[in-house]
VOGU-3710 file (C-alpha; in Angstrom, 3 decimals, decimal comma):
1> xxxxxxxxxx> -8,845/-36,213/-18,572  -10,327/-37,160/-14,849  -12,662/-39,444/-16,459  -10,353/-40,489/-19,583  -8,040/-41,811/-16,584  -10,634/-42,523/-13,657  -8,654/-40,009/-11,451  -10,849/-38,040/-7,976  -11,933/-34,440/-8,793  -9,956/-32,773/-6,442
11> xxxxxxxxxx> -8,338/-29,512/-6,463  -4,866/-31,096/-7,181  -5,772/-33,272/-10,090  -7,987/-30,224/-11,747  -4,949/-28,000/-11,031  -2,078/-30,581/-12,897  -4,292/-30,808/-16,024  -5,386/-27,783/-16,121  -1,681/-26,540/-16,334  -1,409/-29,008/-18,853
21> xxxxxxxxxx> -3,794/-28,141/-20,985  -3,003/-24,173/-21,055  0,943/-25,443/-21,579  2,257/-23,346/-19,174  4,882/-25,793/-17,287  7,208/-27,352/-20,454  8,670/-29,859/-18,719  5,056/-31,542/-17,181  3,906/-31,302/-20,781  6,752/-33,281/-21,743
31> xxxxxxxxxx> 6,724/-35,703/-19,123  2,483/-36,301/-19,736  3,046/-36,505/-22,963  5,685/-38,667/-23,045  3,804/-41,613/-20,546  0,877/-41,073/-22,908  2,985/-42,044/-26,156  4,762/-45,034/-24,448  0,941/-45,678/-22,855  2,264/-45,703/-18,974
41> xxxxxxxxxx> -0,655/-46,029/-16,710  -1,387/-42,359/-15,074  -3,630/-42,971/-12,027  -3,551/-41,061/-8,798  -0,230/-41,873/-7,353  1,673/-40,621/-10,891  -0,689/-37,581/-10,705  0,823/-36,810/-7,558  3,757/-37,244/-8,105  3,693/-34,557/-10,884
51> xxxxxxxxxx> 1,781/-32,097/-9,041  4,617/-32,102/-6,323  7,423/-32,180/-9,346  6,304/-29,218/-11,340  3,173/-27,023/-9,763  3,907/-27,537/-5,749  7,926/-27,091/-6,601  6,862/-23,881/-8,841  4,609/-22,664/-6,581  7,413/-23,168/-3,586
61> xxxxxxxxxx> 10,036/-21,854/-5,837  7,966/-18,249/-6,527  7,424/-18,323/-2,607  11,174/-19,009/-1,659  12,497/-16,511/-4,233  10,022/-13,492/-2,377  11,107/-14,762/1,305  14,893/-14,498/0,450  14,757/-11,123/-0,860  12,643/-9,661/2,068
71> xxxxxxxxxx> 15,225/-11,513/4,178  17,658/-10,177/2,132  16,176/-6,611/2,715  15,452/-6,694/6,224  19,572/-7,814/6,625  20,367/-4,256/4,984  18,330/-2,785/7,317  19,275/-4,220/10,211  23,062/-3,807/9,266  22,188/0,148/9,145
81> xxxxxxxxxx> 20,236/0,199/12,154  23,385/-0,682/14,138  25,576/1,420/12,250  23,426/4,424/13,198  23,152/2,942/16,948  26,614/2,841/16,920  27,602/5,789/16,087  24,697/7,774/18,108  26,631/5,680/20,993  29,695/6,891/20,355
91> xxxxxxxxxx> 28,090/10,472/19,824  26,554/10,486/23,157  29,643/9,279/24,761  32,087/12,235/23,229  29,346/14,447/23,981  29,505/13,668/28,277  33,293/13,586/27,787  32,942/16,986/26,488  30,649/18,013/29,202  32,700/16,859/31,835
101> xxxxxxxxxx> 35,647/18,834/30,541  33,646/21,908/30,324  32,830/21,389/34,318  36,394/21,495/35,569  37,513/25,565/34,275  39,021/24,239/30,652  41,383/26,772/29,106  40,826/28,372/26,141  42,831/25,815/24,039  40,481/23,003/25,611
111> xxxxxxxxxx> 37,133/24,801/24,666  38,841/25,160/21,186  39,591/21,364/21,071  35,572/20,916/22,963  34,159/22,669/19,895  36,555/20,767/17,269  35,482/17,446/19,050  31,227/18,361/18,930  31,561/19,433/15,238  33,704/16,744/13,846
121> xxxxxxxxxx> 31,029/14,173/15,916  27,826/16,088/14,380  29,369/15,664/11,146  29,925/12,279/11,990  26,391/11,304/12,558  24,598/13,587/10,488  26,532/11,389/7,540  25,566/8,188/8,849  22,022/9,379/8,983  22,371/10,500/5,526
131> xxxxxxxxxx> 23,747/7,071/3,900  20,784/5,440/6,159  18,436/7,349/4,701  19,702/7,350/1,321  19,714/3,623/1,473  16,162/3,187/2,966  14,936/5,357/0,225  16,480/3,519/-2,129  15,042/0,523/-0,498  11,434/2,026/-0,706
141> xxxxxxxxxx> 11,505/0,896/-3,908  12,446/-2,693/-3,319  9,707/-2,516/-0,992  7,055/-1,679/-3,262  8,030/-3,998/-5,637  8,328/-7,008/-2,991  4,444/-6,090/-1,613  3,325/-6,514/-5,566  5,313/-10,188/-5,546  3,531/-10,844/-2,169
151> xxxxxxxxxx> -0,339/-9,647/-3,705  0,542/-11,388/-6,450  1,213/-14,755/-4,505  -1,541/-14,359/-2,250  -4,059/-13,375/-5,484  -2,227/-16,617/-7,767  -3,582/-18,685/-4,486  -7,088/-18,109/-4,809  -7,450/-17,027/-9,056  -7,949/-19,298/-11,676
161> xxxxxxxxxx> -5,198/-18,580/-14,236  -6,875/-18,767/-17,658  -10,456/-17,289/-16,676  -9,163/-14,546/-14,232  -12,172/-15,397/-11,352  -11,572/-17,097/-8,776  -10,437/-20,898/-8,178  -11,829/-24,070/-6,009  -9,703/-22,809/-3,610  -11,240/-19,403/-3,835
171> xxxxxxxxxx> -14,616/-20,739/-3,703  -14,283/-22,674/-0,670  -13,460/-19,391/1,147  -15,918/-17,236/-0,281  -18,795/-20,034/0,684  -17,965/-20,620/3,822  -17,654/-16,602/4,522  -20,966/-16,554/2,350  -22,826/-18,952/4,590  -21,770/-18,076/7,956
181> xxxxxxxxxx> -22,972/-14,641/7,418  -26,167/-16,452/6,308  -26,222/-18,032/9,659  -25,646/-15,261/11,781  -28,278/-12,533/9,888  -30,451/-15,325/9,573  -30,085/-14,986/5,656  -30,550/-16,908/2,676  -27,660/-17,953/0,782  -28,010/-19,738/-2,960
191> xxxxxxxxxx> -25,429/-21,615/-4,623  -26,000/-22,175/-8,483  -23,396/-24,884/-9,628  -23,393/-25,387/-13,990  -21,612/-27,170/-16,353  -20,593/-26,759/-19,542  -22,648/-28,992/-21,986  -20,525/-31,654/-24,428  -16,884/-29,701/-23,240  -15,118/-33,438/-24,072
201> xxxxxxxxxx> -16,886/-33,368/-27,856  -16,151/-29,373/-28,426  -12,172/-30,070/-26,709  -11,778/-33,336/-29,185  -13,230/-31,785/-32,209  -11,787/-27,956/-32,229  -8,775/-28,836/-30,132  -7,881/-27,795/-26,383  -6,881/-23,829/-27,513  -10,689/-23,352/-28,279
211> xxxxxxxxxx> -11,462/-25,078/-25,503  -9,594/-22,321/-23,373  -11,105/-19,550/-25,447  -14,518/-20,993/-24,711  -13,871/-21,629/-20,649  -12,881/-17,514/-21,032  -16,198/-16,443/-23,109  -18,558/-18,533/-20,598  -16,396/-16,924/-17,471  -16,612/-13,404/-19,423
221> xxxxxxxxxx> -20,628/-14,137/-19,952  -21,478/-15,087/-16,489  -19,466/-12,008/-15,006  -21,017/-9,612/-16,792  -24,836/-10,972/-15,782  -24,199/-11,427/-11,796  -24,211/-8,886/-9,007  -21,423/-7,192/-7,736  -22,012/-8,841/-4,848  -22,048/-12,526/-5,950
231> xxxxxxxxxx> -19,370/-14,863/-6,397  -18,048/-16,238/-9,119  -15,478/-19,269/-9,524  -14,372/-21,930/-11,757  -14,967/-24,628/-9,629  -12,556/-27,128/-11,827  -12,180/-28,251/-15,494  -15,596/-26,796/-17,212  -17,504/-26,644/-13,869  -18,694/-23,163/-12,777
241> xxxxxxxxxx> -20,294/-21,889/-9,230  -21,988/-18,720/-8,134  -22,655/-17,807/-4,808  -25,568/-15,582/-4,332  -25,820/-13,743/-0,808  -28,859/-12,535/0,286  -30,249/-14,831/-2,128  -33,443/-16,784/-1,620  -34,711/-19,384/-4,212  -36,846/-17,832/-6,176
251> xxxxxxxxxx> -34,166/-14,876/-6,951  -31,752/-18,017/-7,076  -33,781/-19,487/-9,801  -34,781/-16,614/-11,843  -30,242/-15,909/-12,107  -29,927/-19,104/-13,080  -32,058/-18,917/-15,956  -30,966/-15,287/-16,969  -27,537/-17,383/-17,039  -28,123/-19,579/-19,410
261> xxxxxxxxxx> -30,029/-17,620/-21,779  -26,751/-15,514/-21,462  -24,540/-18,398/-22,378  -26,723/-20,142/-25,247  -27,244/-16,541/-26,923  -24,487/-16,177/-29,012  -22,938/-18,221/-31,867  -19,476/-18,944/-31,615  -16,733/-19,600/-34,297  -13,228/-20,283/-33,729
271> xxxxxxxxxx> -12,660/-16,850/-35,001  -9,333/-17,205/-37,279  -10,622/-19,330/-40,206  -14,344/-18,680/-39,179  -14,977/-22,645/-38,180  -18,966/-22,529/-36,632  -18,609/-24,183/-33,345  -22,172/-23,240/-32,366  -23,939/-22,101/-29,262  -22,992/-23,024/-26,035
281> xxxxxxxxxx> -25,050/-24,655/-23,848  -24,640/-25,648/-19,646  -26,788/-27,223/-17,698  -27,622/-25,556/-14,366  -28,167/-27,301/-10,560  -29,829/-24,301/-7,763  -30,544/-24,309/-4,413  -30,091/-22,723/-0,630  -28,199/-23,128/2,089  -29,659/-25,230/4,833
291> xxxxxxxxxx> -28,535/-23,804/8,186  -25,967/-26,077/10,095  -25,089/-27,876/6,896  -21,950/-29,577/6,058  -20,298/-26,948/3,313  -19,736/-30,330/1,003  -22,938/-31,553/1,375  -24,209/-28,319/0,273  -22,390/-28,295/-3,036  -23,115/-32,137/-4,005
301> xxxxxxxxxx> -26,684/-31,543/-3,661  -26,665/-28,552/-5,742  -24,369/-30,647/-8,025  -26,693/-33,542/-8,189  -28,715/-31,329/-9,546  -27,151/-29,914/-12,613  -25,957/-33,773/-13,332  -30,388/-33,607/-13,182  -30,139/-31,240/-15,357  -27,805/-32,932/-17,893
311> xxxxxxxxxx> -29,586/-36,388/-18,017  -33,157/-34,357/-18,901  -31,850/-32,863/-21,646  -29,373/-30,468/-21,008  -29,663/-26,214/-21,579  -31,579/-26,239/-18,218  -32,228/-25,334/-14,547  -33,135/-27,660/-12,321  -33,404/-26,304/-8,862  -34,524/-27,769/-4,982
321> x> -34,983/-25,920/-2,351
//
């Protein structure tokens, strides 16, 4: 859809139709679909205008909902707080009134009404610390529940929805983490940047649905054949990278070829009616992090390279070092 409509690979564009594509919004479906039936011209000021409408307002929306029920929380607690300084205030103060009766010879009656005045007072605070601590464990469980909304917003941030690894977003951190380690240990640090081959022909003849199943399978395939301590993201639309610490060229080279035997192995089908799609292929771009290089011209040269790759024929690595 970038190319269909000439619109910039950036994160936001890849994120709208990628949202449109796995359906999840309703209402940007219907509002995409609807300018493509009356043929209204989408180009980068409409895209943006939809991001902000239904993925930066739902993002927002998820964020506001978690803020106002920790502020909602904290309120509670607060409210408590001062209930339990109040009434340790007003323990403390009975308690010196009671001492300074006791230093001026009280009768028997007024030690009577001394003791009567302590115990109704302990009582008093022992059952405001009670309700506080009845409430806060009661709010333990709020608590909990508002840290998993929190992980979950901070995880959402940096994971690609449909392939569960991480997103451009995700990527950008992870590299730039990656390579200033590189820098400092005086490291190597490969990038290997691939891209599925014919995606448009495989989406148009098998539908978008397959499309997502595939996107999974290739994301599933490369996980399973990295290192636990590369990286792996979906860089946007069919476009995968993999960071490879520690990495030099050679070792960069020899993964990115284990890769794509990995990928064109297997003969796919769209499984409920048996359809052959075929094996997949992607076409691979490989090469090492220059020290004191710009992060972006880093990944352009290793994407010039699978875009190498592609015009030579495709189902290959082509690497630089």
């Amino acid at each position: 859809n970038l190319d269909n409509y000439k619109l910039s690979p950036v994160p936001d564009n890849y994120r709208l139709w990628f949202e449109y594509a796995a359906g999840s919004i309703d209402q940007l479906n219907n509002d995409i679909d609807t300018m493509i039936i009356q043929q209204k011209a989408i180009n980068e000021a409409v895209c943006q205008k939809l991001f902000i409408q239904h993925i930066a307002s739902h993002d927002q929306r998820d964020i506001d909902d978690t803020r106002i029920a920790i502020g909602d929380m904290l309120n509670v607690m607060v409210g408590h707080l001062k209930e339990w300084d109040s009434s340790s205030n007003q323990f403390s103060d009975k308690l010196n009134e009671c001492i300074r009766k006791l230093d001026n010879n009280p009768s028997i009656g007024e030690v009577k009404e001394i003791v009567t005045t302590v115990t109704d007072q302990a009582r008093q605070a022992h059952n405001v610390n009670s309700k506080i601590q009845t409430t806060l464990h009661n709010l333990s469980d709020e608590i909990s529940t508002l840290r998993q909304d929190v992980n979950r917003l901070g995880n959402d941030a940096l994971t690609d929805s449909l392939t569960q690894i991480i997103n451009r977003r995700g990527y950008d951190v992870a590299l730039k983490n990656a390579t200033e380690k590189a820098t400092e240990e005086g490291s190597s640090c490969a990038l290997v940047v691939l891209d599925i081959d014919d995606f448009k022909r495989i989406n148009d003849t098998f539908g978008h649905q397959i499309g997502d199943k595939i996107l999974k399978f290739i994301a599933s395939t490369l996980g399973k054949n990295v290192r636990g301590n590369d990286i792996l993201a979906r860089y946007g639309g069919e476009e995968f990278a993999i960071i490879l610490p520690d990495t030099n060229f050679e070792g960069a080279m020899r993964v990115a070829e284990n890769l794509r035997k990995a990928v064109v192995a297997r003969q796919l089908t769209t499984g409920s009616n048996g359809k052959v799609i075929g094996r997949i292929t992607a076409s691979f771009g490989v090469s090492c992090f220059r020290h004191g290089e710009d992060l972006d011209d880093f990944f352009d040269r290793v994407d010039k390279l699978m875009y190498t790759a592609k015009q030579q024929g495709k189902d290959q690595v082509i690497g630089d070092r």
